[in-house]
C-alpha positions as CSV (number, residue, x, y, z in Angstrom):
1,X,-1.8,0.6,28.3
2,X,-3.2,-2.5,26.2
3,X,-0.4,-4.6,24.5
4,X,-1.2,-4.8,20.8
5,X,-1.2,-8.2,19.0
6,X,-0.6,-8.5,15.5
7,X,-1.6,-11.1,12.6
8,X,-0.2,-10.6,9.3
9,X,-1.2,-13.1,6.7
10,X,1.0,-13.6,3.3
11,X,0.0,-15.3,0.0
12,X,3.7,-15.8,-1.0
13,X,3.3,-15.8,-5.0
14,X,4.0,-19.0,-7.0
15,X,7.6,-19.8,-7.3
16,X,8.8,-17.5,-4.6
17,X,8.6,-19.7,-1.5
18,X,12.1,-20.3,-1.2
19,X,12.9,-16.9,-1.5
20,X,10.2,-15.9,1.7
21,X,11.1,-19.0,3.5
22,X,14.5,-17.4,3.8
23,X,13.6,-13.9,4.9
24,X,11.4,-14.9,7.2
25,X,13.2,-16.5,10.1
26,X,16.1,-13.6,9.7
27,X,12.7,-11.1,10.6
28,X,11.4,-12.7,13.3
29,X,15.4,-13.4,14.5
30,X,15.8,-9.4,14.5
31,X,12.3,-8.5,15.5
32,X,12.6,-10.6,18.8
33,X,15.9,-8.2,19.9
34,X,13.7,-5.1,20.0
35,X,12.7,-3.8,23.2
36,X,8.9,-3.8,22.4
37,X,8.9,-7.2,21.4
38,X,7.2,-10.1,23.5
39,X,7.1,-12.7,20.8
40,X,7.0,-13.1,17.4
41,X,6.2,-16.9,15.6
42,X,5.7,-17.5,12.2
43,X,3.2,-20.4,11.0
44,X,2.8,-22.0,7.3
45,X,-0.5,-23.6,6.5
46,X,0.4,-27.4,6.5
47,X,-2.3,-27.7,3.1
48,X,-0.8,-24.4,0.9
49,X,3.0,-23.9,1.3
50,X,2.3,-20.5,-0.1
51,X,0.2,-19.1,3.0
52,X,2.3,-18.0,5.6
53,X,0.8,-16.5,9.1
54,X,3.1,-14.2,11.3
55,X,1.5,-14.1,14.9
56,X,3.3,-10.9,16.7
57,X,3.0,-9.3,20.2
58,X,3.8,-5.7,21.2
59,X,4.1,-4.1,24.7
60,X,2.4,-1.2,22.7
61,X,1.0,0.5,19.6
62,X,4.1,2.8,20.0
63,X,6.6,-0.3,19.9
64,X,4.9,-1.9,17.0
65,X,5.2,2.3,15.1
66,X,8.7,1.6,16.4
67,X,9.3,-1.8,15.1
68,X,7.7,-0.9,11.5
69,X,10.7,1.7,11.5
70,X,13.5,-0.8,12.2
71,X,16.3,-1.4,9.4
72,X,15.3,-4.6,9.5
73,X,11.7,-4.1,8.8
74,X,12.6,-1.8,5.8
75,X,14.9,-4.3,4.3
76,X,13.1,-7.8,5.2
77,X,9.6,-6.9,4.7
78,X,9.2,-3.9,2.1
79,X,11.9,-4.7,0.2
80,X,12.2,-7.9,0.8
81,X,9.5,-10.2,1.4
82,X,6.6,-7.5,-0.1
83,X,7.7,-8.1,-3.6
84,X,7.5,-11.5,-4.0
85,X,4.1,-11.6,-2.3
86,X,0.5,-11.9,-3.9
87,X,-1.2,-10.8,-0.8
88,X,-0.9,-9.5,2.6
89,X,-3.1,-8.6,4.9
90,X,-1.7,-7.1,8.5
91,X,-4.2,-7.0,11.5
92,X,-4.1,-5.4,14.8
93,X,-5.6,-5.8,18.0
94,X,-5.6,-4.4,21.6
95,X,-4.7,-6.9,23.8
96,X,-6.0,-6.5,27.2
């Protein structure tokens, strides 16, 4: 079974940065417990403090269902980070 790699890209909207830049590391602190985790890094764009890129690996498709289910996920991201976004883009890939 492939391990799944994920890339989700943020446009934080004006103003908000601070608010993200907070979230952020408490996501990829909780995402890194769960079992299905192998890593999970978060990169800002050194030229737009607004675009944010979350690089994340899987053992599976199943862990990453799994991991989108998570308290934290619910709180951090949809309620969270989501709002105060003007784009984001989530991308998935088999890693073989």
């Amino acid at each position: 079974m492939p391990q799944l790699q994920v890339i989700a890209r943020y446009t934080v909207s004006a103003g908000k940065e601070d608010e993200v830049a907070a979230l952020v590391p408490q996501l990829a602190k909780a995402a890194r417990t769960e079992p299905g985790n192998l890593a999970f890094d978060v990169y800002r764009a050194f030229d737009d403090p607004r675009s944010l890129v979350l690089i994340e690996r899987y053992v599976s498709r199943e862990a990453f269902a799994e991991h989108r289910e998570t308290e934290h996920f619910k709180r951090l991201v949809l309620e969270g980070i989501v709002p105060l976004l003007d784009d984001r883009a989530v991308e998935l890939f088999d890693a073989e």
